[in-house]
Structures are given as C-alpha cells and as structure tokens.
N, C-alpha and C positions, 0 to 999 in steps of 0.2 A: 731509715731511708736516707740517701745520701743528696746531696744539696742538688747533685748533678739531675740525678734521680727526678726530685723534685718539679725541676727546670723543667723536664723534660716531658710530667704528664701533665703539667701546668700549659703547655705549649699543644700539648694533643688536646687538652681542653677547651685552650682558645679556636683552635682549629674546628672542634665541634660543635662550638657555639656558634660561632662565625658560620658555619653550613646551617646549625637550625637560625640564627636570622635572617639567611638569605632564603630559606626553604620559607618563611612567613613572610616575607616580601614579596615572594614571587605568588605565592596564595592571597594573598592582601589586593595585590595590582589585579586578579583573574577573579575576584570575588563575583563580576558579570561577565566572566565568558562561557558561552555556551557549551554547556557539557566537559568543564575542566574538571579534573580529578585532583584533591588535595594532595600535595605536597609534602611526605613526610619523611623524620629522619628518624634512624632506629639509632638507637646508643648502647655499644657495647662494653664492657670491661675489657681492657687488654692486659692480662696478668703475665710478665715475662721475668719476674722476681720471684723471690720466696724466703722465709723466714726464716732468720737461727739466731742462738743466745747472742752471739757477734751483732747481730742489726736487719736489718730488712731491708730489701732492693724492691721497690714498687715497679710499675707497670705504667698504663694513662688508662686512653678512651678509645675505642675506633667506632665509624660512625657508618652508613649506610641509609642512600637514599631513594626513596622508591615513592609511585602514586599508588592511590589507592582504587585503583582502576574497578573493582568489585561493589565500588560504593552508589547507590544511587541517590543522583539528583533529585530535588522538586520539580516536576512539570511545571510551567508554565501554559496555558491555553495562548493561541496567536490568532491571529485571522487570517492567515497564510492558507490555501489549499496545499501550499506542499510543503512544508513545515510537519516534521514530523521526530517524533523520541521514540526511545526504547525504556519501556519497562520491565530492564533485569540484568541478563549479564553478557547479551549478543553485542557486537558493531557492525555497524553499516560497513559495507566492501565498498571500496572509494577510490580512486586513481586521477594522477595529474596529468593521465596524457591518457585521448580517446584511444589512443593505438596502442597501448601496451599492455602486453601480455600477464596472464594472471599471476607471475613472475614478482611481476612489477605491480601486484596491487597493494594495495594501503586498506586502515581499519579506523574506524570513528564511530565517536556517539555524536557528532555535530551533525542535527538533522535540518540547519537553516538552508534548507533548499530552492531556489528557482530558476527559471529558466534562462540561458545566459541568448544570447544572439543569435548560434545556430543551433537553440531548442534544446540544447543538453539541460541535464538541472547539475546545478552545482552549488557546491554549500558557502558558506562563506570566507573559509580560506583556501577557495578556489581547488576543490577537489570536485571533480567528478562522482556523480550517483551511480552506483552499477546495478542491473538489474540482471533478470529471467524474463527473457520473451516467453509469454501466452497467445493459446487463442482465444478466440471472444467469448469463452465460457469461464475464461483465468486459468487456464488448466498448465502449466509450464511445457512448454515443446520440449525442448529438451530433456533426456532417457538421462543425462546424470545430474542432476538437478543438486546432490548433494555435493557437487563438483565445483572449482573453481571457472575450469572452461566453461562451465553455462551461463556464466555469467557476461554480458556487455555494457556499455556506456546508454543509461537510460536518456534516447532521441525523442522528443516528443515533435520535432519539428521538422521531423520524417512522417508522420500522420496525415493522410488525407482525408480529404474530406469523405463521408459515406454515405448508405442509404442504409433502410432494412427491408426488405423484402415481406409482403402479406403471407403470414403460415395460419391465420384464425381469422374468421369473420366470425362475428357473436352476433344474434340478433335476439334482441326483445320487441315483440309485435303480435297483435291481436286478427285472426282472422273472423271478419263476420258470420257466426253461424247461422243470424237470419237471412243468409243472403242465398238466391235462387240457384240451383244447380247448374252449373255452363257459366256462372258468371267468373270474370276475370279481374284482377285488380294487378298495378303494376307498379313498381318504386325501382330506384336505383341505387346501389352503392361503390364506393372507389375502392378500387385496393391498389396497391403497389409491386412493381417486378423487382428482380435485382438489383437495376439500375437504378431505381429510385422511380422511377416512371410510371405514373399515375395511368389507370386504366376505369373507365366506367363501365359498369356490368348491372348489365336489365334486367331484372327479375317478374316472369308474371305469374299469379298466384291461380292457379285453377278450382272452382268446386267442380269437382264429381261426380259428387252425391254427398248422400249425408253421412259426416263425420270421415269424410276424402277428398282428400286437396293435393296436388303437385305443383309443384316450383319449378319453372322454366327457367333457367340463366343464358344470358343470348351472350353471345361470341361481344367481349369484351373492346369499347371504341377508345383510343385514346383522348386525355383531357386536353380540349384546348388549343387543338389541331383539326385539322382538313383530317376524317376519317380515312385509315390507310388501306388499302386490300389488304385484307388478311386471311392465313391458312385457316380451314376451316377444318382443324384438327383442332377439337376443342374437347378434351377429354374429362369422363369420369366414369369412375368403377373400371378403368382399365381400356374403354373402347373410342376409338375415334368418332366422335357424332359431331352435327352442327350446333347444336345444345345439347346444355347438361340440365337432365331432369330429377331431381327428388321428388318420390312420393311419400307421403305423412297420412295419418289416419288418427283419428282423435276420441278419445274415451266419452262417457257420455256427463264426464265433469269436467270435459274442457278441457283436462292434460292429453299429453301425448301419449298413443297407442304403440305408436310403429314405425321406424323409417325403412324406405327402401331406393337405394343400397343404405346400409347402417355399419358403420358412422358414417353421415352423412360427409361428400367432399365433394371437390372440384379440381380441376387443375389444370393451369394456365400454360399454354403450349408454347416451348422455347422459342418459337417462330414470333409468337403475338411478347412477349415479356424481352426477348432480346438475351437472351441468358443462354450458359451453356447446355441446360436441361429441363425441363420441365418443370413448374414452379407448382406443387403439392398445395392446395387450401383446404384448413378442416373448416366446416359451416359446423358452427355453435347453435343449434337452434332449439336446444334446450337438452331436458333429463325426462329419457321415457317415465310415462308416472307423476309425471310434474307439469306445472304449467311458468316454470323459469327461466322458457323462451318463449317460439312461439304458442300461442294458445286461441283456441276456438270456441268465442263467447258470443252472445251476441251484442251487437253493434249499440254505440252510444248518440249514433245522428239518426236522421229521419230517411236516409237513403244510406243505407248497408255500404261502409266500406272498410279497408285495411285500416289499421289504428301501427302506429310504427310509433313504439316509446322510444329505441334506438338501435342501431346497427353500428358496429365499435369492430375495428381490427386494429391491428397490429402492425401493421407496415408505416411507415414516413417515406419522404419525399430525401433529393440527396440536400446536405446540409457541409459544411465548412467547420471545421475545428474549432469551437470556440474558448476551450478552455482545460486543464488536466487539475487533476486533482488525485490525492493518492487517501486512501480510509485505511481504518484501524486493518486489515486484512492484509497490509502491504500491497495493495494492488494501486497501480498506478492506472487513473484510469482517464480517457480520452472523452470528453463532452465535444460534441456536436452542437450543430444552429437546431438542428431538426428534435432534440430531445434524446437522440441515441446515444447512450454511456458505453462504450465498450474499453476492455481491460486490454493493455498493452504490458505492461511488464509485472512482475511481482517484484517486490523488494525482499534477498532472502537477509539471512541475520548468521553473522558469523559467532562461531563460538569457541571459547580453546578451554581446553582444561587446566592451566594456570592463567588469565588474564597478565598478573604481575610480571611475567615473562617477557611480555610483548617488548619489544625495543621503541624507543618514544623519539621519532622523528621529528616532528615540530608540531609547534602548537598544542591539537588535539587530535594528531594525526600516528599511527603507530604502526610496527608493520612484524613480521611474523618471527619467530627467535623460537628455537629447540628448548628451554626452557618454558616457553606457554607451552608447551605439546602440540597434537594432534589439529589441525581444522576441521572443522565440520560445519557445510550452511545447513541451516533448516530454515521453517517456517516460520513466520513470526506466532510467536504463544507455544512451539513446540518444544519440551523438556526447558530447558534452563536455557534458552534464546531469549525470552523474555517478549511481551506482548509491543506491538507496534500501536502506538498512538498517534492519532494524525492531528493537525490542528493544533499541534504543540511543540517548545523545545525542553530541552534538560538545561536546568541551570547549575551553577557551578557547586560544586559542595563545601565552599570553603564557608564555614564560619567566622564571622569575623572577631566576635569575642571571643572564642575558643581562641583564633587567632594570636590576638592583643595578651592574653593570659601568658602563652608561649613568648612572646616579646619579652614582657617582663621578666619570666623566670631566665628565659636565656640573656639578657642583659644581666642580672644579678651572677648567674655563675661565671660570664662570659667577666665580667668586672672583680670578683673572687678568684680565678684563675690569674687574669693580670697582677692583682694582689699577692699572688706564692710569688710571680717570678720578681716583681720588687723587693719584697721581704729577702728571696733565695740572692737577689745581687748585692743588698746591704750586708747579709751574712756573708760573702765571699769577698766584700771590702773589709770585713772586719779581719776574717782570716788571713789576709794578706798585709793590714798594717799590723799582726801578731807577728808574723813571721818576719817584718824589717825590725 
C-alpha cells in the first residue's frame, strides 16, 4: 500500500468516525424526546485497489446514515386525555398548516397532543393532529377512508354543546294485585326531545279485571313552564289519539302475559318535541314470562297501591363541551356537562412498506419519498398499523450505554486513524531528507 494510499483511507476513517460521534451525540442530547428514533451509522468497506506481486493499492471506508424508524419505543403512561402512542409500525398524519392539502401532509410517532387556542390539537413541535370525521356511532363519513383526502385538521373547538333525545323508557314497578277492579293509580316520568327539552308524562295504571291492567300516557307537559297548547297528535301503534294506551295481562305467578300493541311504545309528536319528525320511544316494561319489569303481586301497605322500584331512560338535557378525550380505538371523543360522549373524529395510522425511506424533515417529523413506497391509512390495530394507546407517549429509543460504548470505540479508532496519517507524514519527511 502506498503511503499516499494510506493517507488517504486514514482520512476516510476519520471522516467516519467523526459522523458516528456526531450520530451519538445527537442520540445522547434526544435520549428524552418524545418518540425519537436512534441514530445510526452503517460502515462500509470501500475497495478501489487490488493486489499483485509489485504491492497493494488499498481503498478506506464509506459510511451511511439512517434512523431506525422500525424500532419501538417504551410507552410511558401520562395523565393526558390526549396523549396518545402507537404500538408498531404506523405514524400519525400531521400538518403545520390547518389549510394545506394532503400534498402537504407530514408523519409522526410524537403523540404529545393538546388543544392549542382555536381547539386544534397539536403536538409538541407544533404540528397539527389530522383526523376522519365520524358520526356519533364512530363510523367514518367518508367512502375513502383509506384515502389521504379524508383526512382534516382535528377541531374540537368547533363542538357544541348537545342534548340526546329519549329512544327507551325502562320501568321496574309492581302493580297491586290485591287491588279492586276499576281502581286507578298514577305516577309520572321525564323524557327528553331533540333539543334537550325536558317533557313530563302522566301515566295512569288501570285494573280491569283480574290479571288486566292498561297504562294510559297523557299528552306530555313541559318542565318548569306555564303548560303550552299543544297538538293533540299524540301517537302510538301508528294512530293519531289523545292518549297512548298499553294493555298488559299477567300470568298467575305475577310475570307478564301479553302486551297490546307488542313491543310496547309511544311516540312523541314533532309538534310537542320541537323536532323535525316524530320522536319513536320504546317502553321497557319488562320480558314476556318474567317479572323484570313490571309485575303483578300483591301489595306490601295496608291500602293497595303502585310500588315503583324505578323508571330510567335514556335521554339528558342540553349540556356544553366539557372536555375530549381520544381511547385506545383512536376515536377522539367529545364529553359533555350533561354525561353525552359522542365520537367526533378517528385517528387513522399511516403506513409504508419501507418506513426507512421516509425523508426526516425535522425533529420527529418526516414526510413521504418513493423509496418508503406505497401509503396506506388504516385503523389503528389493522395489519402492521400497530395498536393506538391512549393516556401515553413513546419515549426515545436511544440507549445510553449502548450509547457511551459507541463513544468509546469510535474515539479509539477515530484517534488510530489520526495515528496512520502522523506515522504516513514522518515517513514522507524521511523520504524527502533521502532524497536531498
């Protein structure tokens, strides 16, 4: 090998020490950032000599630097509602500007999310969360969901405030079977329209005879107000009456026989609810054969009446946004004052079939290159997207003794390389006082 030779992969080796110290430096300083990907160097042989009786022309090193973007992090648990990781090999779709086109989106595992001023969530180096609008069952609105365009800038502070509407009345209640034929008892329960708007509804309990009773429901008053005129289209089983009547008939162990109409309902006429249609309520009042609603025993006072354990539906009043929160499902979802959770976006999970492709914009932020290949969002937990956990982040992968180890050995060859090219200059001052 000739001295020149020497110089010259001694120079390609400082060159590639000098990149793996700085590649452990930069893993050293991110040992706590969120979801950073180790920093590594590969180290190749460069052979552009070759050997004969005469001497040998050496070659050096060449060197390449990539993250190991495939690798996962430790979770950490947070107390964050919107703090969220991936467990596998998906990124969050992410963008620095609410306006720009899917062109212009970005990819990350940094799930340190909250909500910035005008309700966006945004991670911590200031990228935008992108979602799939849902309806309130989570179901994605959008026909291409494995699309880039279905995706937008997750608004929570676009949310208002809501109600739910009464779809079930449940009752648990005992009618007196010692009680005289013709006698009447009466109780009330609230249900809820569209709007949130609270309705009271009379119920009287008729006997008929024995082991036959009908339920009268009177034309529903609102709460808490001067009663209104209202339409007296108070519908059930299809027909406009002034009351809606179920009849019930009871076995002779006190469960239920029979209803008529079966399944029992009612339903609250757009006029009295405020709505643009008719408001459907199923009455839960128990399981033909059973007595796990109402039931006909007899009476535990001295004078025969109603025994009401409880009547429970389903409706709330309107309520003001109190809070979002996103779960393991990626669904990002909407709390209410009133207790209503409903699902506003999904979080989908991008995927490529080289990760190491991706081009590394800053930080931990990366965006899409013809060597990852292909995108694809899916679901979070779908094929190799990797599961969405909520209530946590990804910490960094860098080891730091792993680390420290790599210092060391790259400072010893990084200082053995400097040592050929002093050795290689002494030899070429010897040469030269031969030659005067």
């Amino acid at each position: 090998m000739s001295i020149t030779t020497a110089i010259s992969s001694a120079v390609s080796g400082l060159r590639a020490q000098g990149a793996q110290l700085a590649a452990v430096a930069e893993n050293l300083a991110n040992s706590s950032t969120i979801a950073f990907k180790n920093r590594e160097i590969d180290f190749n042989s460069l052979v552009v000599g070759n050997t004969t009786r005469s001497g040998f022309s050496g070659g050096g090193v060449i060197f390449r630097a990539h993250q190991e973007l495939e690798s996962q992090g430790l979770l950490r648990t947070t107390d964050s509602a919107t703090d969220i990781s991936l467990n596998g090999r998906g990124f969050f779709v992410v963008s620095d500007d609410t306006n720009n086109q899917p062109s212009g989106f970005n990819f990350s595992r940094n799930g340190n999310f909250s909500k910035d001023q005008d309700g966006f969530l945004v991670n911590s180096e200031g990228m935008f969360l992108m979602g799939q609008r849902t309806d309130d069952t989570g179901a994605i609105i959008s026909l291409a969901s494995n699309d880039l365009t279905s995706v937008e800038p997750v608004n929570v502070g676009a949310v208002a405030g809501t109600a739910q509407e009464t779809t079930i009345v449940r009752f648990d209640l005992n009618l007196p079977a010692d009680s005289a034929t013709g006698s009447t008892f009466t109780n009330a329960f609230q249900i809820f329209d569209a709007l949130g708007i609270a309705h009271q509804i009379t119920t009287q309990w008729t006997k008929n005879g024995p082991n036959d009773w009908s339920a009268v429901f009177g034309t529903p008053v609102q709460v808490d107000t001067v009663p209104p005129v209202l339409s007296a289209d108070y519908l059930v089983g299809g027909f406009n009456v002034p009351t809606a009547q179920i009849d019930i008939t009871f076995n002779g162990d006190g469960s239920i026989a029979t209803f008529n109409p079966n399944p029992p309902s009612i339903t609250l006429d757009n006029f009295v609810a405020g709505a643009l249609s008719p408001q459907p309520i199923t009455l839960d009042l128990g399981t033909i054969g059973l007595t796990d609603g109402v039931s006909q025993f007899a009476g535990t006072t001295a004078t025969p009446d109603i025994e009401i354990f409880f009547i429970d539906q389903d409706g709330v009043r309107f309520g003001q946004l109190s809070s979002v929160e996103i779960n393991n499902e990626g669904l990002v979802e909407a709390i209410f004052e009133n207790g209503v959770v409903l699902p506003i976006y999904r979080i989908p999970v991008a995927t490529f079939q080289n990760p190491r492709g991706l081009t590394h914009i800053n930080g931990t932020i990366y965006d899409e290159a013809d060597a990852a290949g292909i995108l694809v969002l899916k679901r979070p937990g779908q094929g190799d997207a990797g599961d969405i956990v909520a209530n946590s982040l990804e910490l960094s992968t860098t080891d730091t003794a792993e680390e420290f180890n790599k210092m060391i050995i790259s400072q010893q060859a990084y200082a053995a390389n400097a040592q050929v090219i002093s050795t290689a200059d002494e030899l070429f001052d010897e040469l030269l006082a031969a030659v005067r």
